[in-house]
ZAMARGU-4260 file (C-alpha; in steps of 0.2 Angstrom, whole numbers, plus 5000, padded with zeros to 4 digits):
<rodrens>
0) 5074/5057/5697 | 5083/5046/5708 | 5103/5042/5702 | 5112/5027/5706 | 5130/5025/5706
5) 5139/5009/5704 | 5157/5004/5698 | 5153/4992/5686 | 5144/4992/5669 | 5138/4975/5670
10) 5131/4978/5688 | 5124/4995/5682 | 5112/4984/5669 | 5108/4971/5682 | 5102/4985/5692
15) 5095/4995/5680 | 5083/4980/5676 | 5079/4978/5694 | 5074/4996/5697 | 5059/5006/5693
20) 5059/5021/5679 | 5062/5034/5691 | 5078/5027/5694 | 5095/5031/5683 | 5111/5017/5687
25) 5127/5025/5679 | 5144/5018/5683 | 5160/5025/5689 | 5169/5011/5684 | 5181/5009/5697
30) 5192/5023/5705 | 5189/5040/5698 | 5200/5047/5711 | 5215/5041/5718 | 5235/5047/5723
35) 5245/5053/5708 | 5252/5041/5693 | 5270/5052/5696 | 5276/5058/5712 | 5272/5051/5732
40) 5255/5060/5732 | 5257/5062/5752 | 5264/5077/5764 | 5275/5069/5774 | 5273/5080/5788
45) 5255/5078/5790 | 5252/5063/5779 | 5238/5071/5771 | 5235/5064/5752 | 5234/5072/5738
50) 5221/5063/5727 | 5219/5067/5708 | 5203/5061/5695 | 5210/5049/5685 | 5213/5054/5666
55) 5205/5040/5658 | 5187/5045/5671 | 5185/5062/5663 | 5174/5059/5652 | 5163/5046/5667
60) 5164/5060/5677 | 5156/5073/5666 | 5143/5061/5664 | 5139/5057/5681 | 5138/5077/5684
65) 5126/5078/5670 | 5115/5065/5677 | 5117/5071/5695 | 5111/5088/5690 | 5092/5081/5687
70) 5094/5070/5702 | 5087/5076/5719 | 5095/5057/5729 | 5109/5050/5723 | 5113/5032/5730
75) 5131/5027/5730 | 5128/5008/5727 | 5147/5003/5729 | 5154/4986/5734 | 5153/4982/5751
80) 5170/4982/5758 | 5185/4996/5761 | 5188/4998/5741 | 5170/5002/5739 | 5167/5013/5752
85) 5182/5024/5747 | 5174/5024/5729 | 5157/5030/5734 | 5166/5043/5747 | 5178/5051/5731
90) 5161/5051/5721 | 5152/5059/5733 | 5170/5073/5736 | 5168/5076/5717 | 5150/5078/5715
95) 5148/5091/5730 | 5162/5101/5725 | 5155/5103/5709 | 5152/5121/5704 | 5138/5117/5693
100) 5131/5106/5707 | 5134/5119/5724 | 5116/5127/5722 | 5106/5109/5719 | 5100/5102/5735
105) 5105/5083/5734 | 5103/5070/5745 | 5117/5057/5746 | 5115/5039/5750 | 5124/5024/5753
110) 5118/5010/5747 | 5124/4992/5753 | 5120/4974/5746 | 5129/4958/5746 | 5122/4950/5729
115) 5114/4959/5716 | 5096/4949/5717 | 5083/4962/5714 | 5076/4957/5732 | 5093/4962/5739
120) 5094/4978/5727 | 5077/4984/5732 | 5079/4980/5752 | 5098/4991/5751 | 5088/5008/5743
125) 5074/5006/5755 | 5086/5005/5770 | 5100/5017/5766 | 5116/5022/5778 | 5128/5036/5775
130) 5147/5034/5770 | 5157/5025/5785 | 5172/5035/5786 | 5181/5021/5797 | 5179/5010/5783
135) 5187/5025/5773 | 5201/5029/5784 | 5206/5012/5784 | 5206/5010/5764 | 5216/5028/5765
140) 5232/5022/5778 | 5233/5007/5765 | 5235/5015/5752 | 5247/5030/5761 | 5257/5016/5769
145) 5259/5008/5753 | 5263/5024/5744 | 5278/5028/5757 | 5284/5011/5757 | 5283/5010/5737
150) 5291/5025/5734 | 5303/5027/5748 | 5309/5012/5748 | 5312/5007/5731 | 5324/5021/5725
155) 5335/5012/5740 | 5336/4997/5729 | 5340/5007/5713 | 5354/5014/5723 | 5362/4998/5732
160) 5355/4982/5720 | 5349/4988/5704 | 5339/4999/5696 | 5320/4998/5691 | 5318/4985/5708
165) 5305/4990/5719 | 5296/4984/5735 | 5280/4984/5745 | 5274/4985/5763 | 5266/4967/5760
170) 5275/4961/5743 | 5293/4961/5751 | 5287/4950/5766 | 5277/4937/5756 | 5294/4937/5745
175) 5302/4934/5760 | 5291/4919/5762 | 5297/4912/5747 | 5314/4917/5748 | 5312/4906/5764
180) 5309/4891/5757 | 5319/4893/5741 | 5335/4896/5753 | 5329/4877/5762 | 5325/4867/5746
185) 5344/4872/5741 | 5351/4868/5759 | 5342/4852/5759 | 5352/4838/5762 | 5341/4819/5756
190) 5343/4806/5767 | 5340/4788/5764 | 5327/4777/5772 | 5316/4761/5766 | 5300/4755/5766
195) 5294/4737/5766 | 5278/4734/5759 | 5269/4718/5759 | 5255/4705/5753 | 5245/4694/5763
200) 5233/4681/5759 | 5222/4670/5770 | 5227/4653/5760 | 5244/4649/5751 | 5247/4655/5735
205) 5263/4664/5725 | 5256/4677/5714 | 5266/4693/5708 | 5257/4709/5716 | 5270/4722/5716
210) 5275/4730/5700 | 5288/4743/5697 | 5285/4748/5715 | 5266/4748/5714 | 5252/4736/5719
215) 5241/4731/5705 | 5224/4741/5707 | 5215/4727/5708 | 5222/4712/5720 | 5215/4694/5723
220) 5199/4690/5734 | 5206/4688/5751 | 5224/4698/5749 | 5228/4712/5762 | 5241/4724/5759
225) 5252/4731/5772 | 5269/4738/5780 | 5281/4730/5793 | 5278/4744/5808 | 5288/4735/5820
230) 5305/4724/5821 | 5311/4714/5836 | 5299/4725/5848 | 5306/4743/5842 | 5296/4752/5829
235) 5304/4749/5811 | 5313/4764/5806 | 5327/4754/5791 | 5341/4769/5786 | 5352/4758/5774
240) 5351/4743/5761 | 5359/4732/5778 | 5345/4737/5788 | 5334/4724/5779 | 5344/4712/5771
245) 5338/4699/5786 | 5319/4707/5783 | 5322/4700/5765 | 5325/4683/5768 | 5315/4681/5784
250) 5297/4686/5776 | 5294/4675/5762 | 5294/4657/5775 | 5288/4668/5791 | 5272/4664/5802
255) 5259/4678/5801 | 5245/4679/5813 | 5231/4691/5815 | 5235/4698/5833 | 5220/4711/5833
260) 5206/4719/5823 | 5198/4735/5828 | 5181/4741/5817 | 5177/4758/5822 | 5163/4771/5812
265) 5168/4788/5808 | 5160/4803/5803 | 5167/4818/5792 | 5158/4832/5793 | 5155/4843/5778
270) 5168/4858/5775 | 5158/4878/5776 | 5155/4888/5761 | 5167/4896/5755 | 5178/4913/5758
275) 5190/4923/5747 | 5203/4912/5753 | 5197/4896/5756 | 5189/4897/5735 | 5207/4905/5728
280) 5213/4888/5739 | 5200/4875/5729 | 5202/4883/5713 | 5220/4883/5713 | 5222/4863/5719
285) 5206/4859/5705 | 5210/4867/5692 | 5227/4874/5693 | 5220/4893/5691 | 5229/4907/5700
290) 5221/4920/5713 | 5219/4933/5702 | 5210/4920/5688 | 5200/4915/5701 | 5194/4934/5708
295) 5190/4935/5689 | 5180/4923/5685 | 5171/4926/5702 | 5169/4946/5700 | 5159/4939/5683
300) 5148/4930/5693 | 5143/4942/5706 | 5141/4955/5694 | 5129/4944/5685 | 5118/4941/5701
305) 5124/4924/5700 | 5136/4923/5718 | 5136/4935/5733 | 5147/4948/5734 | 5166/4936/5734
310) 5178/4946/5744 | 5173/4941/5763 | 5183/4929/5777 | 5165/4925/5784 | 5159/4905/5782
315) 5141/4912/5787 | 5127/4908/5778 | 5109/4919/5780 | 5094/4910/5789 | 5087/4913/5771
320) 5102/4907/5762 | 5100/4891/5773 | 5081/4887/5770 | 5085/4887/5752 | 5096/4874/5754
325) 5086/4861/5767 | 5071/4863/5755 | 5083/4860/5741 | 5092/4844/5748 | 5075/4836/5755
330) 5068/4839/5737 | 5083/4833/5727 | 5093/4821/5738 | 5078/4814/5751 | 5077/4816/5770
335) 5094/4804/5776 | 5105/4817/5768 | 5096/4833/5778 | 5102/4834/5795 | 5090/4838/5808
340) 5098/4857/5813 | 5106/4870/5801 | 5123/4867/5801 | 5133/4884/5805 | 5154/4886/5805
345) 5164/4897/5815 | 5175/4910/5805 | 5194/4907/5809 | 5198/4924/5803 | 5205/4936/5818
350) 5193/4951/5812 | 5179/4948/5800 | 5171/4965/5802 | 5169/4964/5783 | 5163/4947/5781
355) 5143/4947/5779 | 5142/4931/5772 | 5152/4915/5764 | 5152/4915/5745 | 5135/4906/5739
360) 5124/4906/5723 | 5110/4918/5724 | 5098/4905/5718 | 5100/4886/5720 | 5090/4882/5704
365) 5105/4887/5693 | 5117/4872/5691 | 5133/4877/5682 | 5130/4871/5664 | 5115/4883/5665
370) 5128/4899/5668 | 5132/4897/5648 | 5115/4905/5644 | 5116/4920/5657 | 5131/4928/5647
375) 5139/4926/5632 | 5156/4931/5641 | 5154/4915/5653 | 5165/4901/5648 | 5167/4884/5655
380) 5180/4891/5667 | 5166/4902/5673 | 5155/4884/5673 | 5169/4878/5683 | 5172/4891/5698
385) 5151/4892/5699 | 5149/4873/5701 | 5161/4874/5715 | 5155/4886/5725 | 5138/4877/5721
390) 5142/4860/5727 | 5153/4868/5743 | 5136/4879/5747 | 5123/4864/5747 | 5136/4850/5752
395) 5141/4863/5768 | 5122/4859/5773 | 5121/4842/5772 | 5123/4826/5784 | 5141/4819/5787
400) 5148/4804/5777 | 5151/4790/5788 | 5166/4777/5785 | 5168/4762/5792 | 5186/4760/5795
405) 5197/4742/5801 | 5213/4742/5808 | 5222/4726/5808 | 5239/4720/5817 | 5249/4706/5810
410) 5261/4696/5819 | 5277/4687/5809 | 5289/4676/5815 | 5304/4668/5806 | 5303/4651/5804
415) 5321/4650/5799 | 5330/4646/5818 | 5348/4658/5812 | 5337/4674/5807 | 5343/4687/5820
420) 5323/4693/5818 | 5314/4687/5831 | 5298/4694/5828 | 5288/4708/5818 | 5273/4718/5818
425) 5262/4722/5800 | 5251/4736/5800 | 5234/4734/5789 | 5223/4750/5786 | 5205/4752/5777
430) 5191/4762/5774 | 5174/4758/5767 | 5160/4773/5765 | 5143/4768/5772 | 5133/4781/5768
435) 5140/4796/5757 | 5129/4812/5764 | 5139/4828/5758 | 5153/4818/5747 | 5138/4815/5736
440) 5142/4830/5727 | 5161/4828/5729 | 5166/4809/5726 | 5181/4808/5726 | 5187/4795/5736
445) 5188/4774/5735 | 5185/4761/5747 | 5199/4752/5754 | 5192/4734/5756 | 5196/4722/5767
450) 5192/4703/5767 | 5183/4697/5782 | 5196/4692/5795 | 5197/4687/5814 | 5207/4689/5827
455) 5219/4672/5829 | 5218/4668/5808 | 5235/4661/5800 | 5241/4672/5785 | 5249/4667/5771
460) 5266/4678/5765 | 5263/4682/5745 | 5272/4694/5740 | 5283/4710/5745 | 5294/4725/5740
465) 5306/4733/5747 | 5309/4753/5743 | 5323/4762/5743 | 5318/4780/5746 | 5324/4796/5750
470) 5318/4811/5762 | 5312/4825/5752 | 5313/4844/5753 | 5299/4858/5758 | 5289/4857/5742
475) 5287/4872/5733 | 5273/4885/5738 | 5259/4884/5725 | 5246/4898/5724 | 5234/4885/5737
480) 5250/4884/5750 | 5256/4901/5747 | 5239/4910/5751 | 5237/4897/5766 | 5251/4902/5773
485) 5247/4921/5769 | 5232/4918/5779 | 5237/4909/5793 | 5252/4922/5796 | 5240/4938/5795
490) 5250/4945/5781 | 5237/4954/5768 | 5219/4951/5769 | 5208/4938/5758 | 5204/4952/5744
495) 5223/4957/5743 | 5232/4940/5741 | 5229/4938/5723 | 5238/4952/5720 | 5251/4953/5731
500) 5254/4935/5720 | 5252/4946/5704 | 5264/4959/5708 | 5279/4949/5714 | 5277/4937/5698
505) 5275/4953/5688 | 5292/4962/5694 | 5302/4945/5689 | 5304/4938/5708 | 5296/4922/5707
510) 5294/4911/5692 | 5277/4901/5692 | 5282/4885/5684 | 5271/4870/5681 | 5261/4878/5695
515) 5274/4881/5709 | 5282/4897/5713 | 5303/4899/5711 | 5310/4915/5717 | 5323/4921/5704
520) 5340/4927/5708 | 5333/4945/5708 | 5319/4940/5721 | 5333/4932/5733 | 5344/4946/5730
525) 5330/4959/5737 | 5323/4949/5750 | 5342/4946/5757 | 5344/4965/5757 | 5327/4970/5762
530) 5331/4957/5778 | 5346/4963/5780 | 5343/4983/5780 | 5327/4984/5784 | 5322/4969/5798
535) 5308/4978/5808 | 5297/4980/5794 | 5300/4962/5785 | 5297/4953/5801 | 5279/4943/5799
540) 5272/4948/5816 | 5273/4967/5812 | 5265/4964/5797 | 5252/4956/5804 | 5250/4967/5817
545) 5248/4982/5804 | 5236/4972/5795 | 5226/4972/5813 | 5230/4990/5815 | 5221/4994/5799
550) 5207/4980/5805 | 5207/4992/5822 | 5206/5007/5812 | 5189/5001/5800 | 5182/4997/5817
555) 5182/5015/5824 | 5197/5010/5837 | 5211/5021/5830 | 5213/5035/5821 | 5222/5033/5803
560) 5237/5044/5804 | 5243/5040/5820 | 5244/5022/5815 | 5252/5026/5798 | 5265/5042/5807
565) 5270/5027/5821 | 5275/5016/5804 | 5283/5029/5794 | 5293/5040/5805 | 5306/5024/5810
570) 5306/5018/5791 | 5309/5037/5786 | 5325/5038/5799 | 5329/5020/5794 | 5330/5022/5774
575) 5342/5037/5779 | 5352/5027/5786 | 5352/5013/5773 | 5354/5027/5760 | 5369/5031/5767
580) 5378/5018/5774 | 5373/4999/5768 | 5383/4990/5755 | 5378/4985/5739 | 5372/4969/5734
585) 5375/4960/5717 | 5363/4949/5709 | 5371/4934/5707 | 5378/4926/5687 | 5380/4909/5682
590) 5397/4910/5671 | 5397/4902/5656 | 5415/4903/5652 | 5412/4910/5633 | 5419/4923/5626
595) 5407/4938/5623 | 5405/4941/5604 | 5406/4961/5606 | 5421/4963/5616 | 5428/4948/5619
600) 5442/4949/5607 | 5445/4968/5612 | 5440/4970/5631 | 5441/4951/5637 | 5422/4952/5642
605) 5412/4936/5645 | 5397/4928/5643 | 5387/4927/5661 | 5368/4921/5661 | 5359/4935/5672
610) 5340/4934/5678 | 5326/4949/5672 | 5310/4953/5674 | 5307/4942/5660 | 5318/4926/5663
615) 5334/4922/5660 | 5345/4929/5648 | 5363/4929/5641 | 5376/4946/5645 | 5392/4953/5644
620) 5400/4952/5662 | 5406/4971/5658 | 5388/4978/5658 | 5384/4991/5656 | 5398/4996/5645
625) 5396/4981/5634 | 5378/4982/5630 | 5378/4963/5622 | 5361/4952/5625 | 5354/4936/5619
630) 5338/4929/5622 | 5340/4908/5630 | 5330/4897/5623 | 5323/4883/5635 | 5319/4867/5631
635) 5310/4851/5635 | 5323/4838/5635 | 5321/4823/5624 | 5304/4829/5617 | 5302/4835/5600
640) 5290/4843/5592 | 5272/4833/5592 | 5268/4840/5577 | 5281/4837/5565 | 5294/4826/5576
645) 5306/4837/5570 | 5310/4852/5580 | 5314/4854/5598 | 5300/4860/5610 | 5304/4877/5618
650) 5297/4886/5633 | 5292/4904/5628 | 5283/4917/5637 | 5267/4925/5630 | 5265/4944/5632
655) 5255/4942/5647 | 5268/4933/5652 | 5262/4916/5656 | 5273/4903/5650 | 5266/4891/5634
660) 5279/4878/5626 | 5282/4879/5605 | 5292/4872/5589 | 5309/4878/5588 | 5306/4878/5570
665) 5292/4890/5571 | 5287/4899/5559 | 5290/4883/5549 | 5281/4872/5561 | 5268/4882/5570
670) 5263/4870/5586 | 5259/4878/5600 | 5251/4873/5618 | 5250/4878/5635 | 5253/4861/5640
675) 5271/4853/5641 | 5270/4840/5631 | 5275/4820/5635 | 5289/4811/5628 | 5282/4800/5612
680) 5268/4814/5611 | 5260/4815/5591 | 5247/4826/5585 | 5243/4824/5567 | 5238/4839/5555
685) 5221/4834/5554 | 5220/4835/5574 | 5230/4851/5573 | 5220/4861/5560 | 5205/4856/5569
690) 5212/4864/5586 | 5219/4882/5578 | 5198/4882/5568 | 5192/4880/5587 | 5206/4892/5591
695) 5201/4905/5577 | 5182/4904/5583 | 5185/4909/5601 | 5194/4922/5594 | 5181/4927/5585
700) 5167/4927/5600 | 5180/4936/5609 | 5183/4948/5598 | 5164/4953/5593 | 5160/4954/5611
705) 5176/4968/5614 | 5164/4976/5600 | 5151/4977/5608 | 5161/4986/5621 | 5162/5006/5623
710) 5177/5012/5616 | 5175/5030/5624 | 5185/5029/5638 | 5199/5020/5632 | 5200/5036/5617
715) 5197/5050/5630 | 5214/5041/5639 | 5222/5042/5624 | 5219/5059/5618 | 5222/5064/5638
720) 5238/5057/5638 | 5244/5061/5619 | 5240/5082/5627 | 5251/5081/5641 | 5266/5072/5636
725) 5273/5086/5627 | 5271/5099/5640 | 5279/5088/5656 | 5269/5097/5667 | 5271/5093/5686
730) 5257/5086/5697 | 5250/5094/5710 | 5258/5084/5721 | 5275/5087/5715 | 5273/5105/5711
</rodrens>
């Protein structure tokens, strides 16, 4: 009997289905090894680990022995990445040192695959490799380095900010992006400027065009609409009201002649398939999901042979992958939208030794509303993310789009003789797509007509507006800007952005709020310090250049421990010296000037609004030795409940966490929705009972197919734990 060992259940079916009977697929369901829960877990002389089988993979473990014991080749059929060879290498450490296993001569394997097709399955066990320790190594001086920082580190916050803080190697320096920007939206100083936007038409007509500041969507045959670029030879750049009082009553009798018309054709090119990064990016700007949802919803996918594997920085597609979709694009869209060589995109990332191949669907055939049928845990997210990487995959190989686009100059002069304008220059923009190619599956754009004009032709003034606007902050990151900007500064690694996001929302030191990231009072308070006491180590370029030493290290070029020992030994001297001699930070309080209702009257304390894990929230100025809390309720202003116009809407926090907006008379009123609502909002009860039936049903599906599910593991972690708590035995590694 042949065994082969995956991490996934799902994928252990999918496989199971491909192979022959001589073959057993078992899963190892992530991990069953990895540093200790409690304590560093790393000699800090040597830097060797200290690894430990995880309590709740006991039981997985047994089982994998068992079948191991009738087994004479076991393939270790991991994911093909860092992660996944470090799994199959701890599997492979567990099964040979086995007692029960030392006298059975077995052959271990390593089986790689990008998708799990049963062609791609079948091709992996008849061409099998062996462990690649560089790959290893490099998952091995992540996870030390991260251990050091972690645990090191953190305990230095404790000490000089507040207890229960902690940082990361990665975390701390993509919350110092944030921090960043935080620090310039609230050093931002708005400055005035105008625009001066108007209507032309090619005969003499006075028609309103401009409403509340916008054109209307659809003008009259033969209107241009444009902006003054130039005033009196010097391009028009108005800071104040003054700057275009003169502009105001000069245009509406002024001259305007068409001083040049330029018609060029361009192409756009279709975009590559797409990566880790480049389909967290998409996903987030779409459909507003966040890395980890997107990883999710794509980890579904691949392990339901549906995508290639979906953490790789490659845009590369196979010759294979490309055939499939010529023939497919001949067939469905006809020969104009094929172009006459295979289109190929070169990979931006600095090392893609990983990177096998973009993200693609396995088989072309399968549009998204098909997906629904493959699983009964796909939804129409799924249906979503799969339709994406659909139309990216066939669009990336598939003729440009070509646009027709017209400049057009204007030039005004005053026909009052006193104006102090002499003379004026309007700027006419438009784009018309001539043939769609590759947009075909992404329109999303409209033309910008233009009437037919020529060179020399009067215009006719019909209307204008003049803005008053002001210069705006940095925006906000959001998880598409956020992870750009992870990328492009070589901080983390596609595969690791989603939750390096995760774990910075989750310790309480940025806020996603209506889908932009806020760093808390806590998260500048830790970044400031971290900056302050620890430079080296938050600086962007040597955490880029880690990343590219770990790169360096799954390439064979350096060993592991020399590159984590030249990390570690000047953090080590330089937390020592932190330890001992930095200040301590307070985390900044909004006063509120009340009285607290514990000690107020007795110790004079007073009410300050302070920032958690979990929000704001309301304490005694004299904590911790007035212990007084209250919990503040956000609010909507000027909306009231939809439901029963009664109520104020509030801003809660479900457990996971993720903010959803509710009655202020709940449990009298029990409307709830993950959306904010509008002001003048209604839904009636009819509407309402309809949505918690829908509400109730998915539920429902959701809860049968956790059923379905093995509850062994989650017991044995249980009884596991519920044994050793009394006892408080030490670890290994902290004995």
């Amino acid at each position: 009997m042949q065994l082969v060992i995956v991490e996934s259940p799902t994928k252990a079916r999918k496989l199971s289905g491909y192979l022959g009977k001589d073959f057993r697929v078992e899963a190892s369901v992530g991990h069953i090894r990895d540093l200790p829960k409690s304590g560093l877990g790393v000699d800090e002389e040597s830097l060797e680990p200290t690894y430990e089988v995880n309590a709740d993979k006991k039981k997985v473990i047994s089982k994998l022995k068992s079948e191991a014991k009738n087994a004479d080749i076991i393939y270790l059929a991991t994911d093909p990445d860092r992660e996944g060879e470090a799994i199959a290498w701890h599997i492979q450490h567990v099964l040979e040192n086995d007692t029960s296993l030392k006298k059975k001569k077995i052959e271990y394997k390593r089986a790689t695959f990008h998708e799990i097709t049963k062609t791609a399955v079948t091709k992996a066990i008849d061409n099998p490799s062996t462990i690649n320790m560089d790959l290893v190594d490099a998952q091995q001086a992540r996870r030390v380095l991260d251990r050091l920082v972690g645990y090191k580190v953190s305990p230095v916050l404790w000490k000089k900010v507040r207890r229960g803080l902690s940082a990361g190697r990665v975390q701390s320096v993509a919350l110092r992006l944030l921090a960043e920007r935080e620090r310039e939206i609230e050093a931002f100083i708005p400055e005035e400027y105008w625009e001066v936007d108007v209507a032309l038409a090619k005969d003499q007509r006075s028609e309103t065009i401009f409403v509340d500041g916008k054109a209307s969507e659809s003008l009259p045959e033969g209107t241009v609409l444009g902006k003054v670029h130039t005033l009196n030879g010097k391009k028009f750049e108005p800071k104040k009201e003054a700057d275009i009082t003169d502009l105001q009553e000069v245009m509406p009798t002024a001259a305007y002649t068409i001083s040049t018309v330029e018609r060029k054709e361009r192409k756009r090119q279709s975009l590559p398939p797409f990566t880790t990064s480049s389909l967290q990016q998409k996903a987030a700007t779409s459909f507003g999901y966040s890395g980890k949802k997107t990883m999710q919803l794509a980890q579904n996918l691949y392990e339901e042979g549906l995508i290639t594997y979906h953490r790789t920085d490659s845009t590369n597609l196979s010759t294979q992958a490309t055939d499939m979709a010529r023939d497919y694009i001949l067939a469905g869209f006809g020969k104009p939208y094929l172009p006459t060589q295979v289109r190929s995109f070169s990979t931006k990332s600095k090392n893609a030794q990983e990177a096998h191949e973009a993200i693609r669907v396995t088989d072309i055939s399968i549009i998204g509303s098909d997906i629904i049928a493959k699983s009964t845990k796909f939804s129409e997210q799924h249906v979503k993310i799969y339709s994406l990487i659909w139309n990216r995959y066939v669009a990336s190989q598939m003729t440009h789009a070509l646009y027709e686009q017209t400049a057009i100059s204007i030039e005004f002069q005053p026909t009052i003789a006193s104006a102090t304008v002499k003379n004026g220059e309007v700027k006419v923009n438009g784009s018309i797509l001539k043939f769609d190619g590759w947009t075909r599956l992404f329109p999303n754009r409209e033309d910008v007509l233009l009437p037919e004009v020529s060179e020399g032709e009067t215009l006719f003034h019909t209307d204008s507006f003049f803005a008053q606007k002001f210069t705006q902050p940095p925006s906000r990151y959001n998880d598409a800007s956020l992870i750009k900007e992870l990328e492009k500064r070589g901080i983390g690694r596609p595969s690791t952005y989603a939750s390096i996001i995760s774990v910075i929302v989750d310790r309480g030191y940025i806020e996603r709020k209506e889908k932009r990231f806020f760093t808390t009072a806590v998260g500048l308070t830790v970044s400031d310090f971290l900056i302050e006491n620890f430079p080296e180590f938050m600086e962007y370029e040597f955490t880029a250049e880690m990343e590219e030493d770990l790169d360096r290290i799954a390439l064979g070029k350096k060993e592991w421990k020399a590159v984590v020992r030249s990390f570690y030994t000047p953090l080590s001297k330089k937390i020592e010296k932190v330890t001992d001699s930095a200040e301590r930070k307070q985390i900044p309080v909004e006063e509120t000037g009340e009285k607290c209702p514990k000690c107020g009257d007795t110790e004079g304390g007073k009410i300050v609004i302070r920032s958690g894990k979990f929000g704001k929230f309301k304490s005694c100025n004299k904590f911790p030795e007035c212990k007084f809390t209250e919990n503040i309720n956000e609010t909507v202003d000027g909306v009231k409940c939809p439901l029963c116009h009664e109520g104020a809407v509030i801003v809660k926090n479900s457990r996971w966490g993720k903010a959803f907006f509710g009655c202020g008379r709940y449990p009298d009123c029990d409307w709830a929705d993950w959306k904010k609502p509008e002001l003048g909002m209604t839904v009636t009860k009819e509407e309402w009972a309809k949505k918690q039936a829908e509400r109730a049903e998915r539920k429902k599906k959701w809860l049968e197919s956790r059923a379905k599910k093995p509850a062994a593991k989650k017991t044995t972690a249980k009884k596991a734990t519920a044994k050793k708590a009394p006892k408080k035995k030490p670890t290994k590694a902290t004995k």
